[in-house]
C-alpha positions as CSV (number, residue, x, y, z in Angstrom):
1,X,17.7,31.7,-0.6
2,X,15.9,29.9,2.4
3,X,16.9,27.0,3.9
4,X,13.4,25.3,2.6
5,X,14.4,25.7,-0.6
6,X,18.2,24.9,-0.2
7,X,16.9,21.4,1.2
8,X,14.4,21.2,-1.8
9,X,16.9,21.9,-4.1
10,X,19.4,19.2,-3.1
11,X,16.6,16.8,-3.2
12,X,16.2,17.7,-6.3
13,X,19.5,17.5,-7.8
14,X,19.8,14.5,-6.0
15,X,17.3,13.0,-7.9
16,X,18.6,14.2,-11.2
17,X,21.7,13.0,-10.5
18,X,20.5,9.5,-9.8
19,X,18.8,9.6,-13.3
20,X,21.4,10.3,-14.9
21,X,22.8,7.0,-12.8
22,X,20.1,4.9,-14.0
23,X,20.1,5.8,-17.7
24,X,21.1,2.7,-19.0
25,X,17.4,1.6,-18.1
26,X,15.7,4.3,-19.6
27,X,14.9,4.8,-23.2
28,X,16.9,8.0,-24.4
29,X,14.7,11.6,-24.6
30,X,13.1,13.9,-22.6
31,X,12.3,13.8,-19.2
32,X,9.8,15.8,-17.5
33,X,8.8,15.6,-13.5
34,X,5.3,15.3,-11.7
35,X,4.4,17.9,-9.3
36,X,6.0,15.8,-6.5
37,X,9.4,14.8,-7.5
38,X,8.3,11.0,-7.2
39,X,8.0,10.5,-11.0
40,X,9.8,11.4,-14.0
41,X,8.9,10.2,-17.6
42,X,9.8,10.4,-21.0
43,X,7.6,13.2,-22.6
44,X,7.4,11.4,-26.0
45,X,5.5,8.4,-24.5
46,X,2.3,10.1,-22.3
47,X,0.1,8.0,-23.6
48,X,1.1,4.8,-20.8
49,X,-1.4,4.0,-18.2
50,X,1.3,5.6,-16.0
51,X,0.9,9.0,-17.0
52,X,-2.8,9.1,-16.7
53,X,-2.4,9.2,-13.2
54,X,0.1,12.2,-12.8
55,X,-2.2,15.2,-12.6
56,X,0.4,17.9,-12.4
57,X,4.1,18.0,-14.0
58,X,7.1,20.6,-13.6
59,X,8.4,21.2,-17.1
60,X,10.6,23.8,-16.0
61,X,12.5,21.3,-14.8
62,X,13.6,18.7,-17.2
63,X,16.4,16.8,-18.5
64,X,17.7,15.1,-21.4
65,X,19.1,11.9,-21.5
66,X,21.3,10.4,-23.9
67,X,22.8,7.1,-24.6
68,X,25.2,6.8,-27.8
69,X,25.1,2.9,-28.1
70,X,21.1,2.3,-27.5
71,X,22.8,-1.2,-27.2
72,X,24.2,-0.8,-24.0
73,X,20.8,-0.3,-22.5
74,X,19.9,-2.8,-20.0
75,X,15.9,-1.9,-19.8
76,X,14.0,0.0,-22.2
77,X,12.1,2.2,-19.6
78,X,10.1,5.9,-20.3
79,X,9.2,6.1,-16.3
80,X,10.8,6.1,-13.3
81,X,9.6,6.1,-9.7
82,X,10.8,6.8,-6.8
83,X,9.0,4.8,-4.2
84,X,8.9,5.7,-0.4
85,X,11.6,3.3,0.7
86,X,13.7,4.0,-1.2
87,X,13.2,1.5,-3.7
88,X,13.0,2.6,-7.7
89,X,10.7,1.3,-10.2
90,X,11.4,1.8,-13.7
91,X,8.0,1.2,-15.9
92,X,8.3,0.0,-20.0
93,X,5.3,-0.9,-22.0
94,X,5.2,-4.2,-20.4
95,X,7.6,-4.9,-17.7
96,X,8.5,-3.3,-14.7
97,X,12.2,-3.2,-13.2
98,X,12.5,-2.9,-9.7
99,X,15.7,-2.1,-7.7
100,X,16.0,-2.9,-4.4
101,X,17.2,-0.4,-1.6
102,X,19.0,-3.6,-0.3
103,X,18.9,-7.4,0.1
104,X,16.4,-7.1,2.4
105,X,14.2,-5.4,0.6
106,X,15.0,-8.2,-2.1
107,X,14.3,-10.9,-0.6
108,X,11.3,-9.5,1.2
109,X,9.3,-9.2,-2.3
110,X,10.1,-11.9,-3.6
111,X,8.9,-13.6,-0.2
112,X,6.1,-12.1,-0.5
113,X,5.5,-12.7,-4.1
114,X,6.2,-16.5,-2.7
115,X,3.4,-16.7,-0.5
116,X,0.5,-14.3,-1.3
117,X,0.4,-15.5,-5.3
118,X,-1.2,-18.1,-4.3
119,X,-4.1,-16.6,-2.9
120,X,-4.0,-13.3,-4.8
121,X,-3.7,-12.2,-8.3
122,X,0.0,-10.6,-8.2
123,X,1.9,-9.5,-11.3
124,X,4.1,-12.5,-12.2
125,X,7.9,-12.4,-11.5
126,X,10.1,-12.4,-14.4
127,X,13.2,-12.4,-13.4
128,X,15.3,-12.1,-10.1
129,X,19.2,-11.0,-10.3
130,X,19.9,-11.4,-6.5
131,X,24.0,-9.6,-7.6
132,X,22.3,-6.3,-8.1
133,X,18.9,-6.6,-6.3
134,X,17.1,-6.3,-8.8
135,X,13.1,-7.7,-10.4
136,X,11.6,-8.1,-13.3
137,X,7.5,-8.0,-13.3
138,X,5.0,-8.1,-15.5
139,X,2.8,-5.2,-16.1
140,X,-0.8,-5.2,-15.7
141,X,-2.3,-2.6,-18.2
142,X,-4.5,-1.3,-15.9
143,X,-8.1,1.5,-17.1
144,X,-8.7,4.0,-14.6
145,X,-11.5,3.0,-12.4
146,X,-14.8,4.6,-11.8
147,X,-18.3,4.8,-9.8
148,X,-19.6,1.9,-11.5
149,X,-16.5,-0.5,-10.9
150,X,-17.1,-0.3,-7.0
151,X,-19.6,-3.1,-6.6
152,X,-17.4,-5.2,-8.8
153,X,-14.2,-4.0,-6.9
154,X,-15.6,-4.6,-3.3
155,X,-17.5,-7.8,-4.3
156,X,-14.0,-9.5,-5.4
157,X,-12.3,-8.4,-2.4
158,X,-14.4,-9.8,-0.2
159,X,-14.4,-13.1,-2.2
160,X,-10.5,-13.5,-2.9
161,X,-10.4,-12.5,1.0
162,X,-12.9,-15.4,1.7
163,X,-11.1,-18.0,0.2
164,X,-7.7,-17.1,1.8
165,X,-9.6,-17.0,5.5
166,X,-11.2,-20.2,4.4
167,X,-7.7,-22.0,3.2
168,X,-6.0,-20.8,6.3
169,X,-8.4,-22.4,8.6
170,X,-8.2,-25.6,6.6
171,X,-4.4,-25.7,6.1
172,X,-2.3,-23.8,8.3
173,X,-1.5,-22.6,12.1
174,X,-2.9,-19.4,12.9
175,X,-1.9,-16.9,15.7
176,X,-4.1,-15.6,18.2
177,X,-2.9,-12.6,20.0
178,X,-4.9,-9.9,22.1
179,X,-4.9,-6.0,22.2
180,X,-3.0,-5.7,25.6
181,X,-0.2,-7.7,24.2
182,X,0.5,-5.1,21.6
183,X,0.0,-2.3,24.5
184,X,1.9,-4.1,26.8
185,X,5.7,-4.2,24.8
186,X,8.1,-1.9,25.8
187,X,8.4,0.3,23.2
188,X,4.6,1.0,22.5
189,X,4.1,1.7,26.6
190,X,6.5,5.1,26.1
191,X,4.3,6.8,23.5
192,X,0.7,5.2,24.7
193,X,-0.1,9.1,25.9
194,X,-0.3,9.6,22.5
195,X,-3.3,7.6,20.9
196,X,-4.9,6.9,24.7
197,X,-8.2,8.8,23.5
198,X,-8.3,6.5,20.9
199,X,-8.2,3.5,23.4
200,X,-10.8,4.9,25.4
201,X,-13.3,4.3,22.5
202,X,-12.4,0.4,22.6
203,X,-14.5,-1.6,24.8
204,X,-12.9,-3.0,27.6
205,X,-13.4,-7.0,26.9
206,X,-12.0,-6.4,23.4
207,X,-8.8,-5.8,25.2
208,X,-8.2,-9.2,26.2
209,X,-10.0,-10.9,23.2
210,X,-8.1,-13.5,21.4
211,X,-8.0,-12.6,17.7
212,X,-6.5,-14.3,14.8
213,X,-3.3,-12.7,13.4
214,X,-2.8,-13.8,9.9
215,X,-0.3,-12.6,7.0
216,X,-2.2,-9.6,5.0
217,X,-1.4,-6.7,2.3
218,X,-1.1,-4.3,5.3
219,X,-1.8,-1.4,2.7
220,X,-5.0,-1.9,1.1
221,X,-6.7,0.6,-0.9
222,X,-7.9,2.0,-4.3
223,X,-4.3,3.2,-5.4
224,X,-2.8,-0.5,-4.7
225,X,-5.5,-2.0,-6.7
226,X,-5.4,-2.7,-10.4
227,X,-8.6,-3.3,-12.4
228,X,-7.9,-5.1,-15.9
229,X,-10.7,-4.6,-18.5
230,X,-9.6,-7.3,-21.4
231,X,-12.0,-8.7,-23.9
232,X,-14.6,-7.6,-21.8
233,X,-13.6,-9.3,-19.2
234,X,-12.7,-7.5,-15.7
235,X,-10.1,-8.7,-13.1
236,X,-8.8,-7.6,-10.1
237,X,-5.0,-7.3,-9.2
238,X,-3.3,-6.6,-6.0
239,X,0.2,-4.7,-6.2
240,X,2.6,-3.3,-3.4
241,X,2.9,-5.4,-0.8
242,X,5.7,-3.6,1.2
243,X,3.3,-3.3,4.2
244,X,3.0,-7.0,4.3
245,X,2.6,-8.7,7.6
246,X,0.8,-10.2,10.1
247,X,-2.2,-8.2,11.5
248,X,-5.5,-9.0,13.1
249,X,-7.6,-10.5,10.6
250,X,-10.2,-8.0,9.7
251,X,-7.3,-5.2,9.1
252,X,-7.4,-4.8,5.8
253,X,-10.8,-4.6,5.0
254,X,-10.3,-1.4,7.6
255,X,-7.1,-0.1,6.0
256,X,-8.9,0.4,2.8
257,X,-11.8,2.8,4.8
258,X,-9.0,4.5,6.5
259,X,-6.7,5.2,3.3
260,X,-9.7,6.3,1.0
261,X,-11.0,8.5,4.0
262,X,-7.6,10.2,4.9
263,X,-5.3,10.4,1.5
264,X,-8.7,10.8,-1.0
265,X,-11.2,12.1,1.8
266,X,-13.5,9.7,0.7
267,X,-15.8,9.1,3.8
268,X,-18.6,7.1,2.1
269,X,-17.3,3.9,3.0
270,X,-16.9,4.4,6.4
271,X,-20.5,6.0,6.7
272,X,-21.4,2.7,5.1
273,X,-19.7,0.5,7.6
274,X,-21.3,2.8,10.5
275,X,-24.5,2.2,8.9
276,X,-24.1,-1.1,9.1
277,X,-24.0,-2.1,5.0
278,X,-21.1,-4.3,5.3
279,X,-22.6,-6.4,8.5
280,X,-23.5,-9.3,6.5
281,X,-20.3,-9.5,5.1
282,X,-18.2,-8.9,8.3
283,X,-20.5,-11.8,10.0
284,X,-19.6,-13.8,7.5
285,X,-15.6,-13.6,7.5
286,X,-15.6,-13.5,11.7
287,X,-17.3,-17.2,11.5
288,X,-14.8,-18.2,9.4
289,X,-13.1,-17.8,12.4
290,X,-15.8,-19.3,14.9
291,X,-15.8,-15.4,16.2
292,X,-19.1,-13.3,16.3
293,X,-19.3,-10.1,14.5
294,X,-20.6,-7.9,17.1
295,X,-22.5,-4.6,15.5
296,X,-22.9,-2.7,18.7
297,X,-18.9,-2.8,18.4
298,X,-17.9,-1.5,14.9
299,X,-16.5,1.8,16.3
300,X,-14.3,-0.5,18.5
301,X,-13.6,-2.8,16.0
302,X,-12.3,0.0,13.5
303,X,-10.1,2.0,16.5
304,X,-8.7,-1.9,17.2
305,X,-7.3,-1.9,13.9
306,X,-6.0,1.7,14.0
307,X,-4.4,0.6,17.4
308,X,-3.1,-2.5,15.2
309,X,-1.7,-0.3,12.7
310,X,0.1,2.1,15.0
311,X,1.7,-0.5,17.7
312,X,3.1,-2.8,14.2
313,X,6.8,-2.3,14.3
314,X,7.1,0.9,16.5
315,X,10.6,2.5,16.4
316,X,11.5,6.6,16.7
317,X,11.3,6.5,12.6
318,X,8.2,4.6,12.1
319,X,6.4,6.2,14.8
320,X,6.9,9.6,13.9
321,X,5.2,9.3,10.3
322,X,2.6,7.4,12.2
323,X,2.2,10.0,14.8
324,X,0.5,12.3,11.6
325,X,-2.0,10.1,11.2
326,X,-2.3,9.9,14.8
327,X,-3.5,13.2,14.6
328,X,-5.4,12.8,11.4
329,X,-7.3,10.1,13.1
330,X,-8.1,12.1,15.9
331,X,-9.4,15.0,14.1
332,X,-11.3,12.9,11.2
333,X,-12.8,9.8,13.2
334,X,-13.0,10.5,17.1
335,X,-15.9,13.7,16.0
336,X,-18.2,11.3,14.8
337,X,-17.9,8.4,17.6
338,X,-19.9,8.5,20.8
């Protein structure tokens, strides 16, 4: 046996075992894995939204759970998830249970549930039980989205975004920090070596530019994105906001172009933005501002925000997942900029 598949094992039966923890919120039956470990779910109830986006499972390795007083369940769940930090999310038909890694965790959702409601359409919070860290939310009963849902999709970004930058400029304080700022803390000087070819294709004045910082999704893209298709009647919803923070102001728009390029290899929309389709747009957001969309700048404009993205909360842990798409960037963007 090779120590690979010693480590993947005990991941594994760590997992199961925490199943078996949790089975007072799952419905009793069958489980089944996807093809990553990530999911498990009741094989009697493949027909949830849920399932439709698993593409692979592992029946070999399943397990049965069993719960003589159905009574003494606490949540009737058929799916559970185990999300990337460390947080679980048990799905029913309509509700979703999450449980907190910690208090932090906790109280950061429901912080940012707080604020960003307001502007964004956010499953609703049920319930909070702050004892065992532990929310209740609604679930949106989302249809799988295709070609033909991308104007639509785009189109409400831009206008949910629109009215946030508006209200902001209106009603509250905003930030302005510059790019040497982030370069210049302590902690992002040690690994500058390692992105430095990606400064090099910022133009220098942009360095010292002052630039709103405002609180955004920080993770924006197709797979955080719920489309809703009711009565005929299409709506947009905005889910995982672990990511949250505050971040130069056009940094979502470019997290979206980033994450479908390098997790779906999409690369259409950032051949659009190249080509200059969402100028008008852009123009339009940086005047909110009083700033002027430059298009002579858009490859600097799009490293800024990878810069953004890579000097946000840079410790040994964080940096080192970052440091992939580091290299990712380097291999998938720097090719096609002059």
């Amino acid at each position: 046996m090779t120590r690979e598949f010693e480590k993947y094992n005990k991941v594994v039966q760590a997992k199961i075992t925490k199943i078996t923890e949790l089975s007072a919120y799952l419905e009793n039956g069958l489980y089944t894995f996807d093809k990553d470990f990530r999911t498990v779910f009741n094989t009697a109830k493949t027909s949830h939204p849920m399932i439709n986006k698993l593409k692979n499972t592992k029946n070999e390795n399943q397990l049965s759970l069993e719960v003589e007083d159905p009574g003494l369940k606490y949540f009737n769940g058929s799916i559970l998830w185990f999300c990337i930090n460390d947080d679980i999310r048990i799905f029913s038909e309509d509700e979703i249970l999450i449980i907190c890694t910690d208090k932090e965790s906790y109280q950061r959702k429901i912080a940012n549930y707080t604020y960003f409601s307001s502007f964004f359409r956010i499953p609703a919070l049920i319930h909070q039980d702050a004892k065992r860290n532990m929310l209740t939310e609604a679930f949106i009963n989302f249809v799988d989205k295709t070609d033909k849902d991308e104007e639509f999709i785009l189109k409400t970004i831009y206008d949910d975004y629109h009215s946030y930058f508006n209200y902001l400029t209106l009603h509250s304080k905003i930030d302005y920090q510059t790019l040497n700022s982030l370069l210049d803390t302590s902690s992002n000087v040690i690994y500058v070596h390692q992105f430095e070819k990606i400064i090099e294709k910022v133009v220098p004045e942009m360095f010292s530019l002052d630039l709103p910082f405002i609180n955004l999704h920080g993770d924006l893209w197709s797979d955080n994105i719920l489309l809703n298709d009711e009565a005929g009647e299409r709506t947009l919803w905005y889910i995982d906001w672990e990511a949250a923070g505050k971040y130069v102001f056009f940094y979502d728009f470019f997290k979206f172009i980033w994450n479908e390029l390098d997790v779906h290899h999409n690369y259409s929309y950032y051949k659009r933005y190249i080509a200059g389709e969402f100028d008008e747009g852009l123009t339009r957001l940086f005047a909110i501002f009083h700033l002027k969309f430059q298009p002579m700048y858009r490859q600097s404009y799009f490293c800024l925000f990878f810069l953004n993205f890579i000097l946000t909360d840079t410790d040994n842990i964080a940096f080192e997942y970052k440091n992939e798409e580091i290299i990712n960037f380097k291999h998938k963007i720097l090719p096609f900029m002059s």
